[in-house]
N, C-alpha and C positions, 0 to 999 in steps of 0.2 A: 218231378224233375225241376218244377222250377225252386224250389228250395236248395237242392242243390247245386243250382244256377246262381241262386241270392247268396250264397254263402261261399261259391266262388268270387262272385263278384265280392262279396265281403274283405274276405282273405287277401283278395288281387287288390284291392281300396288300401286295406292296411300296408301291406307291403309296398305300394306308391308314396303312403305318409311313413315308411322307415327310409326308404330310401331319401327323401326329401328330408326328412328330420336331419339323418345321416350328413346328409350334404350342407342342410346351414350349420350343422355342428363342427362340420370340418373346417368352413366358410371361418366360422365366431371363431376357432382356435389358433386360424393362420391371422387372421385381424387382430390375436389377444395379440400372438406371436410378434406380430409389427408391430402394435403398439408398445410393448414391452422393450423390443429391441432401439424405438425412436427415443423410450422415456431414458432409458442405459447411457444412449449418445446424448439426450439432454444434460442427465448429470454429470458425463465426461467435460460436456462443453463447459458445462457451468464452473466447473472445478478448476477446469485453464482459467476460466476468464477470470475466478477469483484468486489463484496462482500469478495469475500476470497483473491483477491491480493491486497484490500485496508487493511485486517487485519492483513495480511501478512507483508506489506507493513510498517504500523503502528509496528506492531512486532518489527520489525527488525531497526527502527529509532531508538523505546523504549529502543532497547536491544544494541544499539549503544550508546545511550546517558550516559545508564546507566555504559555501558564496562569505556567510558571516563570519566564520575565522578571517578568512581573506579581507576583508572589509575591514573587521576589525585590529587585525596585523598594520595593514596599511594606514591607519587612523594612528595607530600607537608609533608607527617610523615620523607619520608627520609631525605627531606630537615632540618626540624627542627631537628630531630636526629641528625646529622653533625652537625648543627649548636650546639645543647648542646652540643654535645663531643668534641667539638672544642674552646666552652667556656668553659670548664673544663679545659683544658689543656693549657688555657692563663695563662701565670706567670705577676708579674708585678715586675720588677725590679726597684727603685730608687735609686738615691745617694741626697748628701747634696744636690748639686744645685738646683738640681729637686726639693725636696721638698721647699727650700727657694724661687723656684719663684713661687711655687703653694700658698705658707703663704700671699706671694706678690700679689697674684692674689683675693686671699680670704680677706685679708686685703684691700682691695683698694676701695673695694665699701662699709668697711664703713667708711671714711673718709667725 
């Protein structure tokens, strides 16, 4: 009898390590399970945040380019302003000679 006492008791041992097996298996497949599901929302995450630093990104070239047109528009108004206010206030003073080699100069090509 007690042999097959020890070989219940065997059977009954095994079936406590299936059960127990059982259950850290099921344990490790809902941890894969999370895990998996947190790495998924990592790469979702990750994918905005590189989504929003390319917009970002983009932004801020646009908003460069645009500051230096403007900068440079505004350089080029001041530029011509000077330049009219500057040809307004040219005089042009002649005398005789002046004018006889310019007659001279306009006379010569139709000869």
């Amino acid at each position: 009898m007690s042999d097959i006492q020890d070989q219940e008791q065997y059977i009954k041992s095994l079936e406590q390590i299936k059960v127990i097996e059982d259950k850290v298996q099921k344990e490790v497949d809902e941890r894969k399970g999370e895990v998996q599901n947190q790495i998924k929302t990592i790469e979702a995450d990750l994918g905005d945040s590189i989504t929003k630093a390319e917009n970002e990104g983009r932004l801020l070239v646009e908003s460069s380019i645009e500051k230096s047109r403007m900068k440079a528009n505004e350089e080029a108004q001041r530029t011509i302003s000077e330049a009219e206010t500057k040809s307004k206030s040219i005089t042009f003073h002649y005398d005789q000679t002046m004018m006889k080699e310019i007659m001279e100069i306009l006379l010569s090509g139709i000869k």
